[in-house]
Structures are given as C-alpha cells and as structure tokens.
C-alpha positions in Angstrom: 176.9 -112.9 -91.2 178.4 -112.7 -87.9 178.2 -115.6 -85.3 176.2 -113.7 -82.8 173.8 -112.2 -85.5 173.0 -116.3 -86.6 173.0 -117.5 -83.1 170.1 -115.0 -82.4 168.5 -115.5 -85.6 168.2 -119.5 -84.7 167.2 -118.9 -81.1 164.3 -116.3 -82.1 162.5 -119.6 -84.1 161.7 -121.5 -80.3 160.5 -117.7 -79.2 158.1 -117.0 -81.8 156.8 -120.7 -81.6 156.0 -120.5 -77.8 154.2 -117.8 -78.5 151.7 -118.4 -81.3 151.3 -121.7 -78.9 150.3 -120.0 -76.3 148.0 -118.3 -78.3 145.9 -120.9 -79.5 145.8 -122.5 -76.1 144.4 -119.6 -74.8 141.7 -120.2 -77.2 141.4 -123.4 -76.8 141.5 -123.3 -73.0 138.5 -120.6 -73.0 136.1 -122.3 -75.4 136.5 -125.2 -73.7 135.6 -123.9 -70.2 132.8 -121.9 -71.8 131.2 -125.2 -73.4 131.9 -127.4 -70.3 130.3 -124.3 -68.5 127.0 -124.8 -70.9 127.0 -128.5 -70.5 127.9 -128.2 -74.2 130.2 -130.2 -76.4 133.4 -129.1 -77.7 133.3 -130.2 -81.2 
C-alpha cells in the first residue's frame, strides 16, 4: 500500500467521526430546545 493511499486512509477516521458527531448533536441540540420550549424535562 502506498504511503499516500495509508496517509488518506488514517486521516478519513477524524472525518467520519466529526460527522456522526455532529449528527447526534443536532439531535440532541433540537430535543433539547423543544423540551426547554415545553417547560419539559430532558430525560
């Protein structure tokens, strides 16, 4: 495997992770507005 092939495979890892984190944040984010906006709890 070529050093520019593995070098792209390792930096596609902290990529992929942002992104499913930012994700569920999202989520997160919005039901929590929408329960503090009901005068609800989160859990």
């Amino acid at each position: 495997m070529s050093t520019a092939l593995l070098t792209i495979y390792v930096l596609i890892w902290p990529a992929l992770v942002l992104v499913v984190l930012g994700v569920i944040s999202k989520g997160f984010f919005k039901d929590w507005a929408t329960a503090r906006r009901n005068g609800e709890d989160l859990v």
